[in-house]
C-alpha positions, 0 to 999 in steps of 0.5 A: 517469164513474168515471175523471173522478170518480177525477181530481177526487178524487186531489187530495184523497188519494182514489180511485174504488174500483170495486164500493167497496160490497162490496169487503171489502180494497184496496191501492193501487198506486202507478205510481211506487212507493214515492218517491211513497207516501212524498211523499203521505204527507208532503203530506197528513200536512202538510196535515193536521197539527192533525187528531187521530184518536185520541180518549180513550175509545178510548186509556183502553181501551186504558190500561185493558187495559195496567194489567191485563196489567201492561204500559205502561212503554213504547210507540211510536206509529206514524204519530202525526203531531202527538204527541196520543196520544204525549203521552196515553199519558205522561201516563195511563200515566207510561211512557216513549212514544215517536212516528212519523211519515214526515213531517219535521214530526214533528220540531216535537213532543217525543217524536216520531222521524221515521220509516217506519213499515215500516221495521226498527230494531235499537235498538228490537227487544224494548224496547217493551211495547206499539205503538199505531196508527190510521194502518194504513190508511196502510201501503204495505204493511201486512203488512210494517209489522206484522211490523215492529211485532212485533220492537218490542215485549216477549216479552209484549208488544201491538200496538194496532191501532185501526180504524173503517168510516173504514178500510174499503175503500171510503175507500182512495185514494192517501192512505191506501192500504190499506183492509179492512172490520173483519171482514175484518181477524182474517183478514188478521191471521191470513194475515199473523202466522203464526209471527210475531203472533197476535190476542188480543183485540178492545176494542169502543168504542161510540162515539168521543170525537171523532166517535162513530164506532164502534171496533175494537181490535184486540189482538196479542201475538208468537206463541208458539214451538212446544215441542219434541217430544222422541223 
C-alpha cells in the first residue's frame, strides 16, 4: 500500500515516509542523482512560481534583530523563487538585496540571480550582512549548502533560516527533499557548523501573516576562531 501510495504522490513532489509520525530528519535520495535534484527543483519551482512562502511578520522579525545588531546593508536570498522577500528586504531595510533561485525563471524578476544554492562564488565571499532562506528544506545537501552560506556573509554577520512543522520530516518527498523536525535542528546545526557556524539565536513567530502557522528563525553567526594559547 505504501509503495502505490508513493507513485500516486511523486507527481506532486511528494513521497510516503516510512514511520513519517516519528521520524525526527530525512533526506531524499535521488536514483539519478544530482541532474535529477535539480530538474524537480526547476519543475516545481516552475509550477509554483506565484507562491510565496515568506510572510511580513516573520521578515519584520528578522528586520527587526538586523536593526538591532547593526547589520542589514546587504543580503542574499537563497531559494527565492519570485523575489517577494528580496524585494521586502530592499524596501524595509534600504540595502542592497539580492536573490536565487536554480530555476532560469529567476531571471524574469529584478534583483534575482539564477543560482544553486549549494553551490560556492568567489565574489560573494565576506560581502553580505546577512542570508535569508525558507527553502533548506529544498537542499540536496543541506550541510553543504550552509556552510556555503557561511563564506557569504561578514565576519559578524547572519544566516536566517526560517522553519516551520511544513519543514518536518514528515512532509519531505523528492520536491523538497531534506526534512527535520524544529527540534531537531539546533543539533544538526551544531553537527554541521563545528568550527564553520554557530546558533546564536532563535526569533519565535507565533503565527504566520500567510498561514498562521507557527515559525522558527533560526539565528547563525560564523564561529569564532579559537585564540592562541601562547607557552
Amino acid at each position: 500500500m505504501r509503495r502505490i501510495l508513493d507513485k500516486l504522490a511523486r507527481p506532486f513532489g511528494l513521497a510516503v515516509i516510512r514511520d513519517s509520525q516519528a521520524e525526527l530528519v530525512y533526506q531524499h535520495t535521488f536514483a539519478g542523482g544530482y541532474e535529477e535534484y535539480r530538474s524537480t527543483q526547476i519543475k516545481h519551482n516552475k509550477r509554483k512560481l506565484n507562491h510565496v512562502w515568506a510572510d511580513e511578520i516573520t521578515l519584520s522579525a528578522i528586520a527587526d534583530d538586523l536593526r538591532r545588531l547593526g547589520l542589514g546593508r546587504s543580503g542574499i536570498c537563497h531559494g527565492a523563487r519570485n523575489g517577494f522577500e528580496v524585494n521586502w528586504f530592499r524596501e524595509n531595510l534600504g540595502g542592497n538585496v539580492i536573490g536565487t533561485d536554480i530555476s532560469e525563471s529567476a531571471a524574469q524578476f529584478p534583483n534575482m540571480v539564477i543560482w544553486d544554492f549549494h553551490e560556492d562564488n568567489p565574489d560573494w565571499a565576506d560581502r553580505f550582512d546577512f542570508v535569508y532562506t525558507n527553502s533548506l528544506d529544498q537542499a540536496m545537501d543541506p550541510a553543504r549548502a550552509l556552510g556555503s552560506w557561511a563564506k557569504q556573509i561578514v565576519p559578524h554577520g547572519r544566516i536566517y533560516v526560517e522553519h516551520t512543522m511544513a519543514h518536518a520530516a514528515r512532509y519531505a518527498g523528492e520536491m523538497d527533499p531534506f526534512g527535520a523536525h524544529p527540534i531537531a535542528m539546533p543539533y544538526l546545526f551544531f553537527k554541521w557548523g563545528r568550527g564553520i557556524y554557530e546558533l546564536a539565536d532563535i526569533i519565535e513567530v507565533a503565527a504566520k501573516q500567510n498561514n498562521e502557522m507557527r515559525a522558527w528563525v533560526f539565528v547563525l553567526a560564523r564561529a569564532e576562531m579559537p585564540s592562541k594559547t601562547f607557552k
